[in-house]
N, C-alpha and C positions, 0 to 999 in steps of 0.2 A: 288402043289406049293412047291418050293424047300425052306429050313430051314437050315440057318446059326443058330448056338448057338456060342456066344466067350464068353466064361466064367473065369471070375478071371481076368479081366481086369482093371488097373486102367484111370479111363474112367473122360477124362480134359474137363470140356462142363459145359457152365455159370457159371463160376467163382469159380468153385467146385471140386475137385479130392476124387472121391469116388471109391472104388471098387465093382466092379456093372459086372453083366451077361448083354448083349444086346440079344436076340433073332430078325435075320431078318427075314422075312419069305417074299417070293418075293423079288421085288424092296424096301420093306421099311421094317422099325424101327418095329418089333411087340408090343417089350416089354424091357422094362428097370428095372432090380431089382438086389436086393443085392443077391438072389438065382433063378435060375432059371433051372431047370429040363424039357428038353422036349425027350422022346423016339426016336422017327423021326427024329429028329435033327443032322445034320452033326455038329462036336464040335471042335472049336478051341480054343486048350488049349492057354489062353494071358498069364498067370502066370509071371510077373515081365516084361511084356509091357503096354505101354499106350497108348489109344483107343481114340482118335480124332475126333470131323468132318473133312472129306476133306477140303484141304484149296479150296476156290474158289480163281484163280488170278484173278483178275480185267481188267489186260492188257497185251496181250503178241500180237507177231507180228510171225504166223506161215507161212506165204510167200507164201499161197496158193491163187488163183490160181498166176501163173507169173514166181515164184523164188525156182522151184524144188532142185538146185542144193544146197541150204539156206537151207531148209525145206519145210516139207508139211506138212497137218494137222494130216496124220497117223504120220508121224516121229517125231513127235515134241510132241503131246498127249500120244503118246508112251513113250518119258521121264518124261513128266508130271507126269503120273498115277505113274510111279515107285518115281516119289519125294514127291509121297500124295496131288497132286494137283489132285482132283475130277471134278473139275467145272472149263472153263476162259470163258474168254470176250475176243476175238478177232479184231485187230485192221484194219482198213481201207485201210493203205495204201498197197496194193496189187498191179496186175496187171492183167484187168483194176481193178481202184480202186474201193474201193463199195460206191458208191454215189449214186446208182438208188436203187430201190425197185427188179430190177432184179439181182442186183449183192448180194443183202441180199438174196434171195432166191436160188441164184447157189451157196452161200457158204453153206449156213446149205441144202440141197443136200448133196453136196462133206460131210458136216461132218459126215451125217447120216448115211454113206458109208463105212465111215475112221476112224472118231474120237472114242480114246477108252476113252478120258473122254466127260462129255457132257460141252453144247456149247452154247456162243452168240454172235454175231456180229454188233461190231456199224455202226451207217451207219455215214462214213464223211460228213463233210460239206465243202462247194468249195463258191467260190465267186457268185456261179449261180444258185446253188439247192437248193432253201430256201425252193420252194413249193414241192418238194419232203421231205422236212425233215420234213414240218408242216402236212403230210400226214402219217408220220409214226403211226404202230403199236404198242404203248408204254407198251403192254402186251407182244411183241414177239420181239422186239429189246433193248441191253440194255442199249443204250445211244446213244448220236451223240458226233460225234469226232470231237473236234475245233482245230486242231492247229493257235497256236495263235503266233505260232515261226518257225525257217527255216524247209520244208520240202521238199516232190520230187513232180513233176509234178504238177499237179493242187491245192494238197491240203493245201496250206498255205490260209489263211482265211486275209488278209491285208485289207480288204475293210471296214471301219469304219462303215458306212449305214449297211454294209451286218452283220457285227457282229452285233450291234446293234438289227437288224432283228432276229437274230439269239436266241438270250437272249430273245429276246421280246415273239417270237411266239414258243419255242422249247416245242414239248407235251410231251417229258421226260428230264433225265437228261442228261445236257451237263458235257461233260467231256474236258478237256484244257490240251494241251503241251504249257507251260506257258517260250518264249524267244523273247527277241523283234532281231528281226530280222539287223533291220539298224546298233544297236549296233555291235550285232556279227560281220557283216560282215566291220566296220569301225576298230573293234579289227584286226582281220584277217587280214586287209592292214597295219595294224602297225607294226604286229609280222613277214608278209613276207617280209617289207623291212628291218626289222634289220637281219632274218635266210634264208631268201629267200624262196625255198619250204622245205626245211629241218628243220620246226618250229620241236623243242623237244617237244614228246608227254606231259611232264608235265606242257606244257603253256594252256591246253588244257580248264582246270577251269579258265584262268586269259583271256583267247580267250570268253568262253561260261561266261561268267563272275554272279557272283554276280547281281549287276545291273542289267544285262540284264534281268535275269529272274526275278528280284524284279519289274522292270516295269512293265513289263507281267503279272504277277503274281495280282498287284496293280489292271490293268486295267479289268481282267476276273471278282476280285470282288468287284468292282464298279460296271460292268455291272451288275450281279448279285444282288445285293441290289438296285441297279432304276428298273430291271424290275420284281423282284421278285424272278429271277429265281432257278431254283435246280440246281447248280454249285458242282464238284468236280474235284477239284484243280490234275494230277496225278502229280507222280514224284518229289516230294520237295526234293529243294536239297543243300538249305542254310536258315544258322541261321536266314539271314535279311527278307527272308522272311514270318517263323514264327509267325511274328508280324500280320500279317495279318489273322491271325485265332485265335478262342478261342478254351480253354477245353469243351468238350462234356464228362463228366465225365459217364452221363449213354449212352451206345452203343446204346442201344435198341431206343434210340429218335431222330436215324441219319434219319430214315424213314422220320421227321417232319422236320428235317433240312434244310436250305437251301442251306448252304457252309460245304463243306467235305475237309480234305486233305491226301494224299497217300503218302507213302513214299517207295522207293523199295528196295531189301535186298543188292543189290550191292552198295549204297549210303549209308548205314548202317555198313558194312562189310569193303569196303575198301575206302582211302582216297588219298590223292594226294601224299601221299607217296611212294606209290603200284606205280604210274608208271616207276617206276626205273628200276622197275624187271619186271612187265608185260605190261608196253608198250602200245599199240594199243589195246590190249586184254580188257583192261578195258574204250574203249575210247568208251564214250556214250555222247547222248545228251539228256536232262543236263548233265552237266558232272560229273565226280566224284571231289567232292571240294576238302577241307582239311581239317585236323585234326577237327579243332573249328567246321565245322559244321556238320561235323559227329558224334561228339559227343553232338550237339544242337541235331541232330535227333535224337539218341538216347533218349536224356531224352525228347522229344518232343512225344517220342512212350508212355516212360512211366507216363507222364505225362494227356493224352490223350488229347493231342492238334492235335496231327497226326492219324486220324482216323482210315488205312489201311494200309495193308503190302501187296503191287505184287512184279511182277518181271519187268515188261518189257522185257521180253524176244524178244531176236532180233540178231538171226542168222545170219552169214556170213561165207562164206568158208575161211579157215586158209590162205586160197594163196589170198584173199583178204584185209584179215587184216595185210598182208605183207606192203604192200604201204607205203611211207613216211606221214606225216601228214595230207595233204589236199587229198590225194589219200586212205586212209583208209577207211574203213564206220565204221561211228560210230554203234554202238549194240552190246549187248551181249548176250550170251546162258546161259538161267537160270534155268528154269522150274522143272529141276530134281535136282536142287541142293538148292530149294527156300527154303523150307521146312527145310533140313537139317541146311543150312547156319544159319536162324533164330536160331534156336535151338542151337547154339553153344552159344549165349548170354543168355542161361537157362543156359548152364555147366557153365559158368562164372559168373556165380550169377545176369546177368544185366537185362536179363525176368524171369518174373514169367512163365509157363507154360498157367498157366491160361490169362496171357496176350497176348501172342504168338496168341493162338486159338480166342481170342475176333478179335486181328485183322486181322488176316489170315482167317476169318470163318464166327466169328459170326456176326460182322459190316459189311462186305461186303455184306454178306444176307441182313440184316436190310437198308443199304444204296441204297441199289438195289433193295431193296423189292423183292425179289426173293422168286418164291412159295417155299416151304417145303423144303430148303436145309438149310445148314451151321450148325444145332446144332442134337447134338443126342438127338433127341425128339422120343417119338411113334407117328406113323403115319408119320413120315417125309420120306425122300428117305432116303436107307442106303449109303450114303458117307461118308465113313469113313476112317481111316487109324491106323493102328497098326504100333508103332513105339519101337524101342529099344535103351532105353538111355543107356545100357551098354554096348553094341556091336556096335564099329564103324566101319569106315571100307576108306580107302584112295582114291582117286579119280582118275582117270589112263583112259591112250585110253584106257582100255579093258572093262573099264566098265561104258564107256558115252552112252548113246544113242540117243542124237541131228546127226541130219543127219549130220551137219557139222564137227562133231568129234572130236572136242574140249571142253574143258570149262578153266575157268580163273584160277578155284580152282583144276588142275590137279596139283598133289604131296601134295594136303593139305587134311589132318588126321581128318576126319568126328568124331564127339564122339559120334553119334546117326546111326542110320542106318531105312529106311523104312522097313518093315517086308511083310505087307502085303495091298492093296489098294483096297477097294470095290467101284463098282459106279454104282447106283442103285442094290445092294444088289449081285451082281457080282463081285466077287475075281477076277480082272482085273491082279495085280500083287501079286505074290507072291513068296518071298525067289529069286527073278533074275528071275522069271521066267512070260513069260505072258500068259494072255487066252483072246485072240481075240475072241474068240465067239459071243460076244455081245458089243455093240456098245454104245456106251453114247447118251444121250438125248438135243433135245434142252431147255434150261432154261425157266422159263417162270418167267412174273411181275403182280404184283395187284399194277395195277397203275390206 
């Protein structure tokens, strides 16, 4: 059995920064201590880095099967593990989408194949597969996916009864893209007769508006408190609707929770100022607001009204995001920049470290009930990540690795840099460099 030693590391996990040796031996955690000595042991000096759980994302969109030329699950895990994401949850809308029990099973295939971090996949919910979603495996999926706002083909959820159904019978946790639809698109006829198709990207929050998603948002938990259910609100992405959640000051009790809320680093990062200069590049839905509720979500991270940090990652080719307004696709490429991104609000004094890892780590285990991952415990999987807060490093085509080749933060001046990424106790990334040898795992729940 092969033996990581990282020794002299100082090691961010439950609310504590200590300097601590880890010893992994296999897949897991052996040993945690202030000294640790082992012969056998291959040793990485950490001496003035800091030793992490892998972030788990919650929600990314890697376009497998359907959208090769977007991403696949090698190419897009491929940036991940270099941004310190260890673990995601992958999203539904694909092609075909995953709505059967067959389509959850031909992805995690593909991923056991591909993926170099490990892996889970929700299964959507459609207007019709109510009895396929109340048949799911709530130890081997890790939610079902509502949208509750505009999306592509089948999967927008409109049918009152069927949501209804949905909250009523769901045997894990739903998870909501919270935008009322009729709204958006009564915006959209407003702003094409005053610009025609040439709406300027920065209508783009007063199109996807406030409102809209305060509706949405209102209505998921509602549902959620008449039927009981375990709701996790993703993507918030204004002040107004904050109100509809409280502080969960202890992480650890999101397990017993019934309503969660997520917030993601691009909504956190840039505001409706940004599209002057990037344009289409940051054009998501929800959208990116402005100033006021960027800095609501900020103090709503540090406050712990906002449970989680993803990314939503959601690739498109450059010559797609060309298009005028209504011709662009909304999403962006995040995954290898999620990590760092965060951590620029640590050099800025606005997270603690320790806050960072609650919500990028250790809440999303807890909220997900996910076996043995997200904290550096013994006996857990070794997910980890070596990070360097004094060596940054600038972001450039040379050194993206989203299939589409892009990101939003190209020319912007990182002050941390990933060092090194383990997943299940496998130096996946290290210094730019990768070891495919070995594959990531699927996730699993105690549910």
């Amino acid at each position: 059995m092969k033996k990581i030693l990282i020794k002299n590391a100082q090691v961010v996990n439950e609310n504590q920064i200590l300097a601590q040796d880890v010893l992994i031996e296999g897949e897991r955690i052996a040993k945690v201590a202030s000294n640790i000595n082992v012969p056998d042991a291959e040793v990485i000096d950490a001496t003035g880095l800091h030793l992490l759980p892998g972030m788990i994302d919650d929600q990314v969109h890697f376009r497998e099967p359907g959208f090769p030329t977007k991403g696949t699950i090698a190419t897009e895990s491929r940036a991940a593990v270099a941004g310190g994401i260890t673990s995601y949850m992958e999203m539904p809308n694909v092609k075909p989408a995953t709505v059967t029990h067959e389509a959850i099973d031909d992805k995690l295939d593909r991923a056991s194949k591909s993926s170099l971090a490990n892996f889970s996949f929700y299964m959507g919910a459609t207007n019709d597969n109510l009895e396929v979603i109340k048949t799911l495996d709530p130890t081997k999926v890790c939610g079902i996916k509502v949208f509750m706002g505009a999306s592509t083909g089948n999967m927008l959820v409109d049918n009152q009864e069927t949501l209804a159904n949905i909250f009523k019978e769901a045997p894990t946790l739903i998870v909501t893209h919270c935008e009322d639809t009729p709204m958006i698109l009564d915006n959209e006829q407003a702003y094409r007769e005053k610009y025609g198709d040439d709406v300027p990207m920065v209508c783009h929050p007063e199109i996807r508006s406030a409102d809209a998603c305060y509706k949405s948002s209102t209505m998921a938990v509602e549902l959620a408190r008449k039927y009981n259910s375990r709701l996790h609100v993703l993507h918030l992405t204004t002040e107004k609707e904050l109100s509809l959640f409280k502080k969960k000051p202890d992480y650890k009790s999101l397990a017993d929770e019934n309503i969660s809320v997520e917030v993601c680093v691009h909504h956190l990062f840039f505001n409706s100022d940004d599209y002057e200069k990037l344009g289409s590049q940051i054009k998501c839905n929800p959208a990116v607001k402005f100033p006021s509720d960027q800095q609501a979500l900020i103090n709503a991270v540090n406050d712990d009204v906002i449970d989680v940090i993803a990314t939503d990652h959601a690739p498109h080719t450059w010559d797609e995001k060309q298009g005028n307004y209504f011709a662009a696709p909304a999403g962006v490429p995040l995954v290898q920049h999620a990590l760092l991104s965060t951590l620029e609000f640590y050099h800025k004094g606005v997270f603690s470290l320790e806050k960072i890892v609650q919500k990028t780590s250790h809440a999303v285990a807890e909220r997900y009930t996910v076996v043995e991952r997200g904290y550096i415990r013994e006996g857990y999987f070794a997910d980890l990540v070596l990070v360097d807060l004094k060596q940054g490093f600038t972001c450039s085509d040379e050194n993206i690795y989203y299939q589409c080749g892009w990101s939003p933060f190209n020319g912007y001046h990182f002050h941390s840099t990933v060092k090194t990424t383990f997943v299940n106790g496998h130096a996946v990334y290290q210094d730019g460099k990768f070891d495919d040898s070995q594959k990531g795992q699927p996730m699993t729940f105690v549910r």
